[in-house]
Structure formats: C-alpha cells, structure tokens
C-alpha positions in Angstrom: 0.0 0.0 0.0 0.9 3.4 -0.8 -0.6 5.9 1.7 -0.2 9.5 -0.4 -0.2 13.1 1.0 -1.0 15.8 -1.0 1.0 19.3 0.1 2.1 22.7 -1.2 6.3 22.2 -0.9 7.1 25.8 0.3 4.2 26.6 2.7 3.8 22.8 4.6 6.4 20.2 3.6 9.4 22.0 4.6 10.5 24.9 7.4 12.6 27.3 7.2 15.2 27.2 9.6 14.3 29.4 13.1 10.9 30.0 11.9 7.9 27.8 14.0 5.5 25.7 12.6 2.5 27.2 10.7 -1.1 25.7 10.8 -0.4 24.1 7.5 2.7 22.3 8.7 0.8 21.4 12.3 -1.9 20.0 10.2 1.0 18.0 8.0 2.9 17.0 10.5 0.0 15.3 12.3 -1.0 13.1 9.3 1.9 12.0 8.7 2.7 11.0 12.8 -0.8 9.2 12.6 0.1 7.0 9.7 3.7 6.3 11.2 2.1 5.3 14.7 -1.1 2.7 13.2 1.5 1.0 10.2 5.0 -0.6 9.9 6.5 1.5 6.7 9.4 -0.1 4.2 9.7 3.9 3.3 9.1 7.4 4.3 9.7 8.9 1.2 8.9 12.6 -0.1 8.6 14.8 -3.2 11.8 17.1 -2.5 15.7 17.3 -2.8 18.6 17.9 -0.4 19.7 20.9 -2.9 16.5 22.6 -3.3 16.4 22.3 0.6 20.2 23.6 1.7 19.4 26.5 -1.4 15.8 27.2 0.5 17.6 27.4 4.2 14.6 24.8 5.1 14.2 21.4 6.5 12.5 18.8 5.7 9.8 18.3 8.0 9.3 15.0 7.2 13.0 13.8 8.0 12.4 15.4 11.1 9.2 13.3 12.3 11.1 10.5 11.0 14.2 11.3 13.2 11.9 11.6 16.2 10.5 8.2 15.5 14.2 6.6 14.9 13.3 5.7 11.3 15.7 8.4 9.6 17.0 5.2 7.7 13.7 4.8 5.9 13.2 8.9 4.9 14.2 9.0 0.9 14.0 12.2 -0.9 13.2 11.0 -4.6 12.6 14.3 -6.8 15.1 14.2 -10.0 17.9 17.2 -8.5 18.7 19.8 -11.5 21.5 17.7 -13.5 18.6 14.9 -13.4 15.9 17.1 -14.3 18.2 17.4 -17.4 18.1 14.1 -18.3 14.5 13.3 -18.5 14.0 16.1 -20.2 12.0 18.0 -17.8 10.8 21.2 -17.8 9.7 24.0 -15.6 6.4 26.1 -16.2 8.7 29.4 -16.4 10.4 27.7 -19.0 7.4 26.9 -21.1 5.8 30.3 -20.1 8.8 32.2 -22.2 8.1 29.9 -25.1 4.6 30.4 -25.5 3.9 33.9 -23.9 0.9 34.3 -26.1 -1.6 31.7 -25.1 -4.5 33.0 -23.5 -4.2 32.9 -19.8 -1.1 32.1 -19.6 -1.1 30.8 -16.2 -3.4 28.2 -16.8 -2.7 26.6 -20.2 1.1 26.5 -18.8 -0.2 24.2 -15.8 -2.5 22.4 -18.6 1.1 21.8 -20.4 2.9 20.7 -17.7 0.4 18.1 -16.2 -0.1 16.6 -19.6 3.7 16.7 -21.2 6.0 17.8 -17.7 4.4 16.0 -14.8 5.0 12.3 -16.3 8.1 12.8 -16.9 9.1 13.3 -12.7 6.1 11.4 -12.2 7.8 8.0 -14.0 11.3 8.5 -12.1 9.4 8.6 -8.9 8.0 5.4 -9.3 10.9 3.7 -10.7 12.8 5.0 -6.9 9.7 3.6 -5.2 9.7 -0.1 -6.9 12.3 -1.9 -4.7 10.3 -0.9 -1.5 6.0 -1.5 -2.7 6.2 -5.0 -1.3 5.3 -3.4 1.9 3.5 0.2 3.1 5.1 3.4 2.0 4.2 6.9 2.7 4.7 9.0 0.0 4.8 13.3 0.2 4.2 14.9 -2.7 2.8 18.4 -4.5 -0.6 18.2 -4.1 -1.0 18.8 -8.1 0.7 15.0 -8.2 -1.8 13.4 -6.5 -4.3 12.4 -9.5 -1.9 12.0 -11.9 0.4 9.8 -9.6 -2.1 7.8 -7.9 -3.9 7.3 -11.7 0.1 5.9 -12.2 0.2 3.2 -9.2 -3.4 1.9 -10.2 -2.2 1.2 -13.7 0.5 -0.3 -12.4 -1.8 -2.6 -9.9 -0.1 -0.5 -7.1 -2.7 -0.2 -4.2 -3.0 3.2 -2.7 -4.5 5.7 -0.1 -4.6 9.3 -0.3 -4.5 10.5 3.6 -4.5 14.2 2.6 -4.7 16.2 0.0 -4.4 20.4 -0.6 -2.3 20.9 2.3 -1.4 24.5 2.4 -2.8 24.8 -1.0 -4.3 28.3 -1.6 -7.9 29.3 -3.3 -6.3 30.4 -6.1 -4.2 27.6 -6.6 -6.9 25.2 -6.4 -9.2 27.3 -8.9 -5.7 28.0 -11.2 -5.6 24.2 -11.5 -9.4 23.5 -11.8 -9.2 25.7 -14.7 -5.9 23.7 -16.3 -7.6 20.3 -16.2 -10.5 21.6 -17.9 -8.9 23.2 -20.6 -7.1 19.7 -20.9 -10.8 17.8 -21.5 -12.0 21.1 -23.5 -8.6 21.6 -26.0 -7.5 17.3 -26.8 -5.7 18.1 -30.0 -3.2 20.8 -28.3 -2.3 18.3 -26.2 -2.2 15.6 -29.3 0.5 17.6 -31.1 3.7 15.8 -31.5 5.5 19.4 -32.0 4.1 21.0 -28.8 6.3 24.1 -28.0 7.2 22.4 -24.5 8.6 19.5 -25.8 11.4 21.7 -28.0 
C-alpha cells in the first residue's frame, strides 16, 4: 500500500530554519505522525531534494518526524535534482511560459502543459525509486498537483494506494488555477495531441 499526502512544498512540507511551525505544517505534521504510529512502513519517502532544501535554508519536515521516530533510515527524498531534471528532459512552467507567452491565460494553459507533457516525466522516475520498496507500506509526500496524476500511475501499475491528505497549504487560487488547467485539458485534446508541442522543444 501506498498511503499519499497531498501538500504545497514551500508553505507545509518543509521549514525554514528558526521559523515555528505554521497551521499548515501542524496540520501535516499530524498526518503523517498518525500514519507512522497505526503502520509498519518499508519507506518514508517525499517529493523534495537535499539541494532545493540547503538552497531554500529549510528542513524537511518529514526527515524530522522520522528522526523523532528513529526511522531516519527509511526517509528517501526522490525528486530528480537539476542535473537529473536534465536528463528526462523536464521542464519548468517558467520555461514553457517564455516559449509560449501568447496563449490566452497564460497561467493556466502553462499548468494544462505541464500536467499533460511535464508531470510524467518526474512522475515515471518517482516510481521507478519507489519499486524496490512497494512490497510493503510506504508513505509518500508529494505536490498536491501530483496526487491524481500519480495515484492514476500506481493503479495502472496494480499499485494499491490511499490518499491520507490532500491540498495541504494549498491556496484558493491555486486550487481554482488548476481546476481551470484540467478543464482546458478535457475542453482543447488536439493541443495536447501535437507531437510538435512548443514544450517538448
């Protein structure tokens, strides 16, 4: 079993360094104790990278939980660092937002592009980390934006799953920002279709 948790990476999954916990990380941090305390986990593993931390001054605050429950062994950070990123070919939505600056609403049919051609991508490498350890229970942290995509990933790979929480620290906006993008995915098929699509260049 997979048990997923669905966060917003600056604002809940990690701290910065000095600060105190926000609502958003209370609320976090408490999910993830309760499934540590009532399962036996192969893996605590998260959505995040040791760079983009030390670069951030954060911590992780789910290294942290696992340190306090001696299980520091089993916390794997699994997201692809930049020289990785490089090699699946992955792409930011800044990155596509200079190529394409004149789609309407650019904010959301940037998100639309990188769910449909960008998210798989990370998505794919996460799982292929994860494979050694899905005999037994994992807890997995992610972006909360993940959570359909990657959890539609485990099923069609007969990987049972749970998602604990989701939209953790997520804002109104974002939520409605990303309603929007998978819409425009159902309403606009072709532009997603296109061999040639400017955020594959």
């Amino acid at each position: 079993m997979v048990y997923l948790i669905g966060v917003n990476h600056i604002r809940t999954q990690r701290k910065k360094r000095g600060e105190g916990m926000t609502d958003s990380q209370r609320k976090y941090q408490s999910a993830v104790a309760s499934v540590i305390q009532s399962n036996d986990l192969s893996l605590l593993a998260e959505e995040d990278h040791s760079d983009y931390l030390f670069e951030a001054d954060a911590d992780s605050i789910l290294l942290e939980i696992a340190k306090t429950h001696q299980i520091d062994d089993r916390h794997l950070f699994i997201d692809p660092g930049r020289d990785e990123r490089g090699v699946i070919g992955y792409r930011s939505s800044k990155r596509i937002g200079e190529i394409r600056p004149d789609w309407p609403d650019g904010s959301v049919v940037n998100l639309a592009h990188m769910i449909v051609h960008q998210f798989p991508k990370r998505e794919k490498l996460w799982f292929q980390k994860l494979q050694n350890y899905l005999e037994r229970d994992i807890l997995f942290v992610c972006g909360w934006g993940h959570i359909e995509s990657f959890a539609a990933l485990l099923a069609s790979k007969e990987v049972t799953y749970s998602v604990l929480e989701n939209h953790i620290g997520a804002l109104p906006k974002e939520l409605t920002t990303d309603d929007f993008a998978r819409r425009y995915i159902k309403n606009h098929p072709t532009e997603f279709n296109n061999p040639n699509c400017p955020c594959l260049v």
